[in-house]
N, C-alpha and C positions, 0 to 999 in steps of 0.2 A: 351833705356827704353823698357822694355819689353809689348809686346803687351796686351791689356787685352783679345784674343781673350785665349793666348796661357797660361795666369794666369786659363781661365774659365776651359780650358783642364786640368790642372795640377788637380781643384780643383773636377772635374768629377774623376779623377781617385782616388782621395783619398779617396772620396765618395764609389764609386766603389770597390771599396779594404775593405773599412768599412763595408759594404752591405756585402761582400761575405765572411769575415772572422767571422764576428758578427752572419750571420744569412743563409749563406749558401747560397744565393742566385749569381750565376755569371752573371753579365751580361756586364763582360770587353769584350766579344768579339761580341758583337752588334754592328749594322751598326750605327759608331761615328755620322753620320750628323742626325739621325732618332732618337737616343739617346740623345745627345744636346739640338733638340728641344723640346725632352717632359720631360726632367729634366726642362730646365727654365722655361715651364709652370706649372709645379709643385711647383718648386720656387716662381711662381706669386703664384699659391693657395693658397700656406701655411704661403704668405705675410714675406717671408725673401728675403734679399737685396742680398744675397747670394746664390750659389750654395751651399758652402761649408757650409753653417750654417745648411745645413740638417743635418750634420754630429753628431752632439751630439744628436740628434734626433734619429737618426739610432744606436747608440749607447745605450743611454738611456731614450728613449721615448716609451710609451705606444702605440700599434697601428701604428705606421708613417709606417711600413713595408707593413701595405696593399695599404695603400697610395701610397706606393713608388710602389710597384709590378704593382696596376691598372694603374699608370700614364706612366709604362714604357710598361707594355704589350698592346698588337692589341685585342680590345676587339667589333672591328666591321664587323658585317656581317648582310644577310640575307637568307631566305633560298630560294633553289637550286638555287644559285647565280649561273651564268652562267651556265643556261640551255642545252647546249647543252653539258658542259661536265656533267651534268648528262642522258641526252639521252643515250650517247655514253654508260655509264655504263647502263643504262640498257637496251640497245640492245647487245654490244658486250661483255660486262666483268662479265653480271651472269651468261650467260651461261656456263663460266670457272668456275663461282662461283661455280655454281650448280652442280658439278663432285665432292666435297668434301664434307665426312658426316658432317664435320663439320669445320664452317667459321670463323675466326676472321678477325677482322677488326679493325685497329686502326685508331683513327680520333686524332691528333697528332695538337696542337694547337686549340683545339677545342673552345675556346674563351668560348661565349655565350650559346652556344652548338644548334647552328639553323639548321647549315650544319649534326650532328649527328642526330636530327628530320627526316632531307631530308632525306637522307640515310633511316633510319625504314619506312620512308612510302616508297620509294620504293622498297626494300628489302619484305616488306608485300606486296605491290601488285604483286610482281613478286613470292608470294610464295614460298621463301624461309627464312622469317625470323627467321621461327622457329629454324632454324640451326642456326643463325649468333647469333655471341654475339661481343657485338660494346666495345670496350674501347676508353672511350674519354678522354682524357687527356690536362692540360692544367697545367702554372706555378701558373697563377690569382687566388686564391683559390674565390674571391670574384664573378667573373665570372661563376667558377663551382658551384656554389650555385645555379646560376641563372638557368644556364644552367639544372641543376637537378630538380630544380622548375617548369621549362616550364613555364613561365610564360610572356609571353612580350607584347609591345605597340600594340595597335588596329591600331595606324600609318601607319603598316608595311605591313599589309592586304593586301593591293590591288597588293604593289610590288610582297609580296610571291604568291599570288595566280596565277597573272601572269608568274610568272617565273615557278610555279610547272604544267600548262600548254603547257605550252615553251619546257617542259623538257618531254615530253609525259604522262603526270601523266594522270591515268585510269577512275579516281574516279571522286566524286566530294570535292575539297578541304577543303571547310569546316563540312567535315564528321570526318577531323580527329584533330578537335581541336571545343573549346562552347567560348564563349564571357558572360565579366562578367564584369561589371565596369568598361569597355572600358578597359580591358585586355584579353588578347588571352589566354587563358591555353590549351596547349597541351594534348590529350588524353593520357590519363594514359596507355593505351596499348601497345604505343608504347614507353614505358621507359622500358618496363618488361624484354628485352633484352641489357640494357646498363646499362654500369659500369663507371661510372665518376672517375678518379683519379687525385693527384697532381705529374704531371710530369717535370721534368725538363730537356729541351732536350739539354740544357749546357754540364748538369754535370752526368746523369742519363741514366742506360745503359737498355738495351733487358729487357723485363719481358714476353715476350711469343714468339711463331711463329705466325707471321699474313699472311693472304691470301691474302690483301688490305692493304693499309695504304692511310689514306689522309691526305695531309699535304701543304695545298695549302691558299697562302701570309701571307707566317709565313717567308720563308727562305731570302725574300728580307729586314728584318729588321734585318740579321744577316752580319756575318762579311763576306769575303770569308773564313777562316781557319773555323769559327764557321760551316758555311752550309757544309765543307767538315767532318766534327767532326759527325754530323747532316744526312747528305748524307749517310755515312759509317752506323751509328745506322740504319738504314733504311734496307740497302743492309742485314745487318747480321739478322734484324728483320723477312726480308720475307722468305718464302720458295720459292723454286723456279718454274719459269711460276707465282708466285705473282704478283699484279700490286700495282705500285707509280702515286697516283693522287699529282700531286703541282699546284700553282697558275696559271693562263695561262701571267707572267710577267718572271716566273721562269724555269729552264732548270738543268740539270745534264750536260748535255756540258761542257766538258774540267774539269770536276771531274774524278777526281779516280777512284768513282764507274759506270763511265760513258760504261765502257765496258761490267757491270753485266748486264744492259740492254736494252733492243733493245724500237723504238720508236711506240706506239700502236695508239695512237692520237696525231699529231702534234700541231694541234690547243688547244686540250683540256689539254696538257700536261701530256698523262697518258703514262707510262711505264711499260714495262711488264721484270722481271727477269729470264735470261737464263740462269744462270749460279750460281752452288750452293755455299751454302757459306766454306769459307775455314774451312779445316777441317771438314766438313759435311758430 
């Protein structure tokens, strides 16, 4: 008799195949156990008995695709979440920054877009924002909404202010954001430099040369083959002497692209590119 864990499997990949042939979306090579559990709580949401009853949902249902997107992507953060890997960027890596007339920066999973905020404020207090232009990219279209709104919980307050302290921030932190019915709106000024797009780091390839890229607890919900697919997009994106911020859970260790670059912060997991890209 065949197990129901190995029937639930069968009925994820059908789903999964639906999803990516219907609508373009891949998400077979995500980390299976991280995948499992937020498909069946989405199965509780949408109050079917089934996995696979998404399926004509996904097929021909109005809307179930954002559904599906939010309940499968990491849509949590806060801003300068671990502080000290934003120190580090800004003691050691604007100074790099700061040698090119001009910066791109890709913030790659950018979810919410809290960690793209951190970034403009310290980018502006270190006086070079004017050069960078941020692209934040993410698959959740429903998230980049948000993200672009600046708009979030009074909740959060206390956590970001401390952390953006933590991180050596200059200012005073609520200079760069006004409270309004117990929501935070972010100051319009520091959007004037970023570009919100729908990326897909599945199946979607280069769209510029970046100086940065952040991409940090996005790769631990992927496969290994995926984060190598993943890893590689990365390597060809930056120029080189570029730096790789990832999660401090995550590592390029025993990847491919593990030879393009040397270790700049062990702790904060940032990596710096030696080596150009082929054919370059």
């Amino acid at each position: 008799m065949e197990d129901k864990t190995d029937i639930e499997q069968i009925e994820i990949d059908l789903l999964l195949d639906a999803v990516e042939r219907r609508h373009g979306y891949d998400f077979r090579e995500y980390s299976r156990a991280s995948l499992t559990r937020r498909l069946r709580r989405l199965r509780v949401d949408m109050k079917k008995e089934h996995i696979s009853d998404l399926i004509p949902l996904v097929l021909y249902g109005q809307g179930v695709m954002e559904s599906l997107v939010d309940g499968i992507s990491v849509t949590v953060s806060e801003m300068f979440r671990d502080p000290y890997v934003f120190k580090m960027v800004r003691e050691k890596i604007v100074p790099y920054l700061k040698t090119y007339p001009k910066v791109n920066i890709w913030v790659a999973g950018c979810a919410t877009g809290e960690e793209v905020y951190s970034l403009a404020i310290l980018f502006k207090e270190e006086e070079i924002y004017d050069r960078v232009q941020i692209y934040a990219t993410d698959i959740n279209e429903k998230s980049l909404k948000k993200a672009k709104a600046g708009i979030y919980s009074e909740d959060q307050t206390k956590t970001n202010t401390n952390n953006y302290y933590k991180s050596m921030g200059r200012e005073s932190f609520n200079d760069y954001y006004f409270t309004k019915f117990h929501k935070v709106m972010m100051a319009r000024d520091l959007m004037k430099n970023v570009v919100f797009l729908t990326h897909n780091l599945a199946v979607d390839r280069v769209f510029n040369e970046m100086q940065m890229i952040f991409c940090r607890n996005v790769l631990i919900y992927f496969s290994i083959p995926l984060q190598e697919r993943v890893l590689k997009l990365f390597d060809d994106s930056l120029c080189k002497n570029g730096f790789l911020a990832l999660g401090t859970k995550e590592h390029i260790r025993f990847s491919k692209t593990e030879k393009s670059f040397r270790t700049v912060g062990k702790k904060e997991k940032i990596f710096q590119k030696i080596m150009p890209r082929a054919g370059a």
